[in-house]
SEVEX-559380 format. One line per field, with one value per residue (C-alpha): residue number from 1; x, y, z negated. Coordinates in nm, 3 decimals. Layout:
N
num: [NUM, ...];
xx: [X, ...];
yy: [Y, ...];
zz: [Z, ...];
This chain:
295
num: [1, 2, 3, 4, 5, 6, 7, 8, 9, 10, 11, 12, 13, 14, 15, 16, 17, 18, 19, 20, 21, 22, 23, 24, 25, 26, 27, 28, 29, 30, 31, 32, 33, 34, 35, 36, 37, 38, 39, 40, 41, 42, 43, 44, 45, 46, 47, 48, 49, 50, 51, 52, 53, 54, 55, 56, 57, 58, 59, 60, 61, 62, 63, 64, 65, 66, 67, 68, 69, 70, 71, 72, 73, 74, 75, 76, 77, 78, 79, 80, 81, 82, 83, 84, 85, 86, 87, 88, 89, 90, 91, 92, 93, 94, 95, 96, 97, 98, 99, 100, 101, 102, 103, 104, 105, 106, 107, 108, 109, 110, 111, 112, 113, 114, 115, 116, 117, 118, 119, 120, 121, 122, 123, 124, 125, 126, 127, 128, 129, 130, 131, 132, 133, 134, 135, 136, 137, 138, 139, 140, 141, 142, 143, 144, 145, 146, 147, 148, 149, 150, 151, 152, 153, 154, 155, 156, 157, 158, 159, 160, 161, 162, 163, 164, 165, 166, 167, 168, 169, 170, 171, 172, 173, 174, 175, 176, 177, 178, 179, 180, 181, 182, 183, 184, 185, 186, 187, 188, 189, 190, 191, 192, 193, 194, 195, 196, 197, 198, 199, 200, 201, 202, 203, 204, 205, 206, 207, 208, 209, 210, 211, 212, 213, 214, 215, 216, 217, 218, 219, 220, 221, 222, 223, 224, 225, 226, 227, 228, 229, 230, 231, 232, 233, 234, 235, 236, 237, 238, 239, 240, 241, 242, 243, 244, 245, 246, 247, 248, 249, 250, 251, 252, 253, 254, 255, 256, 257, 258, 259, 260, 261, 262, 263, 264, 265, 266, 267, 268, 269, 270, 271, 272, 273, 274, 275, 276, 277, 278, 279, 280, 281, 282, 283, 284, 285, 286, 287, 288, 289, 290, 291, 292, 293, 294, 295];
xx: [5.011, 5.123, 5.114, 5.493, 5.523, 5.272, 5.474, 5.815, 5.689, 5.526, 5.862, 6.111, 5.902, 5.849, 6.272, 6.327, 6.148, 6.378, 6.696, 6.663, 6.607, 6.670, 6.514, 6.196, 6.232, 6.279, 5.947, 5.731, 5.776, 5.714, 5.348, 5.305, 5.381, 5.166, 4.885, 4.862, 4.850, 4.598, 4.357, 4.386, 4.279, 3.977, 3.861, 3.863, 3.696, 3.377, 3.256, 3.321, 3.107, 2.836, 2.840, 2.803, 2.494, 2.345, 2.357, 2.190, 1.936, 1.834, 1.802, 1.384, 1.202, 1.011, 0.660, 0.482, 0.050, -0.121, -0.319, -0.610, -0.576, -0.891, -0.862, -0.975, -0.748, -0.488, -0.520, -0.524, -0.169, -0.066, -0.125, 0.037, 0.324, 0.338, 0.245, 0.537, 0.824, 1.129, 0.945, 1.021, 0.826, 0.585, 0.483, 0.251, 0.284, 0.003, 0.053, -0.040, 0.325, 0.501, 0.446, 0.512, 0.854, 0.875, 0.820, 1.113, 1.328, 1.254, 1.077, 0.671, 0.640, 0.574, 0.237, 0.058, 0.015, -0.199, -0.506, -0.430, -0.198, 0.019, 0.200, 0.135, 0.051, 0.357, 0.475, 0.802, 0.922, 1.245, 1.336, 1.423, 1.759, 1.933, 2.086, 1.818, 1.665, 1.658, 1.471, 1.207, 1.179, 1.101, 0.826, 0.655, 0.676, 0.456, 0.188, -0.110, -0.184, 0.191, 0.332, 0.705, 0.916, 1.203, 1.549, 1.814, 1.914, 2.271, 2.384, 2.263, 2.460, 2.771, 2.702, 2.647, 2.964, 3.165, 3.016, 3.096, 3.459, 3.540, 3.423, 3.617, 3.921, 3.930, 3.916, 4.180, 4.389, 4.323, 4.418, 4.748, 4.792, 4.767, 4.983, 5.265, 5.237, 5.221, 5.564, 5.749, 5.655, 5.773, 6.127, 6.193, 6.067, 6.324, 6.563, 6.558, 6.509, 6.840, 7.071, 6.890, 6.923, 7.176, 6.971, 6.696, 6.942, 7.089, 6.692, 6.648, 6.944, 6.831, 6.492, 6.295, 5.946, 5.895, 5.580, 5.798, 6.060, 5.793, 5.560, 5.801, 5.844, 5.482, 5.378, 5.696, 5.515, 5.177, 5.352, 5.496, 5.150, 5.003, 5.281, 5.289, 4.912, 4.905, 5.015, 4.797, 4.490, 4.607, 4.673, 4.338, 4.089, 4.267, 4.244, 3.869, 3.778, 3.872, 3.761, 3.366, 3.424, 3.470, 3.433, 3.104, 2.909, 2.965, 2.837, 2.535, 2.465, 2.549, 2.283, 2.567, 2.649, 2.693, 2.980, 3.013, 2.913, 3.191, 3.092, 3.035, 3.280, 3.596, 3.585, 3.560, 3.843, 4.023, 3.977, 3.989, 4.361, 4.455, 4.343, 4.532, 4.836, 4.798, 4.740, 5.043, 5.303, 5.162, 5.189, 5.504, 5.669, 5.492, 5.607, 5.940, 6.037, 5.916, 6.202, 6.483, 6.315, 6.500, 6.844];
yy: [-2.430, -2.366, -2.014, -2.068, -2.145, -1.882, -1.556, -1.694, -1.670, -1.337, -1.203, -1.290, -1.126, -0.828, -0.880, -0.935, -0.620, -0.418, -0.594, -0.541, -0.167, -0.107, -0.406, -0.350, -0.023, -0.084, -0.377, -0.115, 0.112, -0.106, -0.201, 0.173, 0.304, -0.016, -0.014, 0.391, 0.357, 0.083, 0.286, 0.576, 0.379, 0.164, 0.546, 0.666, 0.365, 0.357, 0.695, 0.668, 0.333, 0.473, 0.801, 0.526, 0.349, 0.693, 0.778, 0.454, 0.514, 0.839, 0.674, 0.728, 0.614, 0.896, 0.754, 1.039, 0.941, 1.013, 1.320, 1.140, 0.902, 0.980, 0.968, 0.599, 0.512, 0.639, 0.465, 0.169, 0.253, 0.328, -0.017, -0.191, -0.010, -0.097, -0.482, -0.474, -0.676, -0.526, -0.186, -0.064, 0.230, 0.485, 0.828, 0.993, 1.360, 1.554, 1.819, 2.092, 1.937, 1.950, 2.283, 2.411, 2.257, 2.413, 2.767, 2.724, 2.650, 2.891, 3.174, 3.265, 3.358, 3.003, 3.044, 3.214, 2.831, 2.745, 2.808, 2.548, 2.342, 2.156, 1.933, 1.553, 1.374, 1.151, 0.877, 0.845, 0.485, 0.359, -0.021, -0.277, -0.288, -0.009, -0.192, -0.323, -0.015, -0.034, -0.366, -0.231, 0.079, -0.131, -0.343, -0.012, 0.106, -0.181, -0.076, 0.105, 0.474, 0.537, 0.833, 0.788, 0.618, 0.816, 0.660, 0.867, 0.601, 0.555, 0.778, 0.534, 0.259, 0.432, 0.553, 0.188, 0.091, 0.333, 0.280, -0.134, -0.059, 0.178, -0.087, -0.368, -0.166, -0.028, -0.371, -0.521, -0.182, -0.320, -0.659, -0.525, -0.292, -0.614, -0.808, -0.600, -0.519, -0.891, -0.928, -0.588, -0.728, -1.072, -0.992, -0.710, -1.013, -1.229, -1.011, -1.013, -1.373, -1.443, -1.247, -1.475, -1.811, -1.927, -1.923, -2.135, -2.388, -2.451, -2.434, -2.715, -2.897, -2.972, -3.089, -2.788, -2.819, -2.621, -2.448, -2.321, -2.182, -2.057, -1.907, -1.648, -1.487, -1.497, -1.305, -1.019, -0.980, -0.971, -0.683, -0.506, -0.502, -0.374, -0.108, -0.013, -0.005, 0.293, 0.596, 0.482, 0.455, 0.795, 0.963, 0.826, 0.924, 1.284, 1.300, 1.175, 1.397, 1.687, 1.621, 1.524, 1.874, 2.132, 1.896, 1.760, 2.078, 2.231, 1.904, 1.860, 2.292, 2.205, 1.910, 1.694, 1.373, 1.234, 1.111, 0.807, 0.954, 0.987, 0.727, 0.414, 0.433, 0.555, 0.277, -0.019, 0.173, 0.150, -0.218, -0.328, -0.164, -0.318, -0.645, -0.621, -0.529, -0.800, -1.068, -0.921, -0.937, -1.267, -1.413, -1.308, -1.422, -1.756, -1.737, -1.615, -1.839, -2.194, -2.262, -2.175, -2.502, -2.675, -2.814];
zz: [-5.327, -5.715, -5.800, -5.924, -5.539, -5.406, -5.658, -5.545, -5.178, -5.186, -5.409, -5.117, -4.831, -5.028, -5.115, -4.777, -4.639, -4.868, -4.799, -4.406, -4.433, -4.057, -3.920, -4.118, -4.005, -3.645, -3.664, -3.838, -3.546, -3.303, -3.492, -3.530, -3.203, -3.042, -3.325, -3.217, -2.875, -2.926, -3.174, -2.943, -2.666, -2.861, -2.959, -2.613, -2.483, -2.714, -2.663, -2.265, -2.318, -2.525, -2.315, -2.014, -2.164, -2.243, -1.860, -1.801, -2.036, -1.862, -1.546, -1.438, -1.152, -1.004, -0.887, -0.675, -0.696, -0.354, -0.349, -0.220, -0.588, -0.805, -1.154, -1.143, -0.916, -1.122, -1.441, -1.230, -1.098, -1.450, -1.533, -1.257, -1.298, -1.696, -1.591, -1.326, -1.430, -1.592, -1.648, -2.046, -2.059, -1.844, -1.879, -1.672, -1.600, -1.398, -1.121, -1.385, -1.587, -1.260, -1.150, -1.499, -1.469, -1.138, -1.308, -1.630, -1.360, -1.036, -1.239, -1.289, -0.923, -0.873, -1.075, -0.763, -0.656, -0.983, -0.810, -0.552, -0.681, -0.395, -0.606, -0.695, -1.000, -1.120, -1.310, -1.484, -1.524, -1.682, -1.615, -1.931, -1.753, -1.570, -1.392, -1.198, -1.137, -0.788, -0.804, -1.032, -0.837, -0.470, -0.689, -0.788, -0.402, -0.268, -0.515, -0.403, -0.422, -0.453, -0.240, -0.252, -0.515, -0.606, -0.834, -0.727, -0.415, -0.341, -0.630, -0.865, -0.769, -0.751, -1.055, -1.188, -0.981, -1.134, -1.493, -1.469, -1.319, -1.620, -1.863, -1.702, -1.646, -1.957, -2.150, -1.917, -2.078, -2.429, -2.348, -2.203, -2.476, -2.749, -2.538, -2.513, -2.884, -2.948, -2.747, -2.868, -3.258, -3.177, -3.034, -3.291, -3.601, -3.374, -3.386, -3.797, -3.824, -3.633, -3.840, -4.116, -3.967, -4.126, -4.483, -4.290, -4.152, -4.555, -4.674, -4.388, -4.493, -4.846, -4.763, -4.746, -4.569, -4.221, -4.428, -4.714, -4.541, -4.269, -4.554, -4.650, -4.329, -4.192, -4.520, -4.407, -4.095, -4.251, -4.470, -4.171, -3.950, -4.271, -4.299, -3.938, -3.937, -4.198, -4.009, -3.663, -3.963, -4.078, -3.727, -3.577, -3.819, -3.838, -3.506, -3.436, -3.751, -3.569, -3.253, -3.401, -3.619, -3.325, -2.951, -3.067, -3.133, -2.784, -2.637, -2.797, -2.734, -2.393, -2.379, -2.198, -2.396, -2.751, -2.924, -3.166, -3.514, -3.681, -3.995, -3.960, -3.637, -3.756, -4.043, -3.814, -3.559, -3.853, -3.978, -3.638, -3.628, -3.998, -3.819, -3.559, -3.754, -3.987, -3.675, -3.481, -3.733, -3.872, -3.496, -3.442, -3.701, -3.662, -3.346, -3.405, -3.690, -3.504, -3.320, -3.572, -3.734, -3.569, -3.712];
């Protein structure tokens, strides 16, 4: 394309924008209400999903050693258990450990028992995958010198159930939420092109290409996705700035989850949402435009 052809182009979709004041007006809601609603949503999303891996990560298979294991015996176990399939990591943790845990949480008259300690040695496993957890756990069971093999049965695959159906519910949300942005854009863009199709009908007429008089109106919607993607940008990072300033704090005092630092996150929220923008509104005028080509 000559850049005659490429100034004259960008000149009459910038034009255009300005001549339409209320339709532009009308389209650049519609991005910014969607785009919002979108970034919101993407925002939300990625902290439940890292907060959802973090859970997973915590997830430990609680190997109890037979009393009657001698310290032999023992490092023996410890290496079966490291050699067993899908295990990531192991940590062993003495009777001595155990009661002391016992104590920060139930108070020092638990020390009377140091003496003659009743408690078992343990291992603490964590599987490659959390997900299999359960698998990895009934390996570790058939092993000798184990006691009891504790993961948190039934609970953990709820909480696996519950973890999977947030993720898959919450992309099917996005999807929705892109879709119906795709189709609000398109009809509003539709809307404008109509009161203009008499102008593409002459530009037909006198042997104008579908591409040049299609050019001009893809790069208005690429200018109203960009416009409508502005205030979301603004209204987003505002919003997750605050809530990483005063939410995150209390969370991390309270030792309960994490959120998504705030850099690099809140960048790529907000390309992903200038992306969008620009994709929408360049869709639906494509979209929009293609059948008024037509004479």
């Amino acid at each position: 394309m000559k850049t005659r052809t490429a100034n004259r182009h960008f000149r009459d979709s910038l034009k255009s924008i300005s001549r339409n004041g209320w339709m532009t007006f009308a389209s650049v809601s519609a991005v910014t209400v969607t785009l919002l609603l979108v970034g919101v949503f993407v925002m939300i999303m990625m902290n439940l999903n890292k907060i959802a891996d973090d859970l997973e990560r915590d997830v430990e298979i609680k190997v109890i050693v037979e009393l009657t294991a001698d310290e032999a015996s023992i490092t023996a176990l410890e290496e079966e258990i490291k050699n067993t399939p899908g295990v990531a990591e192991v940590q062993y943790s003495p009777k001595e450990d155990e009661l002391n845990k016992l104590v920060m949480d139930f108070g020092e008259d638990l020390r009377l028992f140091e003496q003659q300690n009743p408690l078992h040695n343990v291992f603490y496993a964590k599987a490659a995958n959390p997900q299999e957890t359960e698998q990895v756990a009934k390996k570790i069971d058939r092993l000798d010198n184990t006691f009891e093999v504790k993961y948190g049965e039934g609970k953990i695959e709820r909480l696996f159930s519950f973890l999977n159906t947030s993720r898959n519910v919450g992309l099917v949300l996005i999807l929705a939420l892109l879709f119906t942005a795709m189709f609000l854009i398109s009809n509003t863009i539709r809307i404008t092109i109509v009161a203009r199709r008499r102008d593409i009908e002459i530009m037909k007429l006198v042997g104008a290409t579908n591409w040049f008089i299609r050019i001009p109106f893809i790069l208005e919607g690429m200018w109203l996705g960009i416009l409508g993607a502005i205030i979301p940008i603004t209204l987003v990072t505002t919003l997750y700035y605050n809530i990483h300033k005063v939410v995150a704090p209390k969370l991390a005092q309270g030792n309960l989850f994490e959120l998504l630092d705030f850099s690099p996150f809140i960048y790529q929220v907000n390309a992903l949402i200038l992306l969008m923008g620009v994709l929408i509104g360049v869709w639906g005028s494509f979209m929009s435009v293609r059948k008024f080509l037509r004479v």
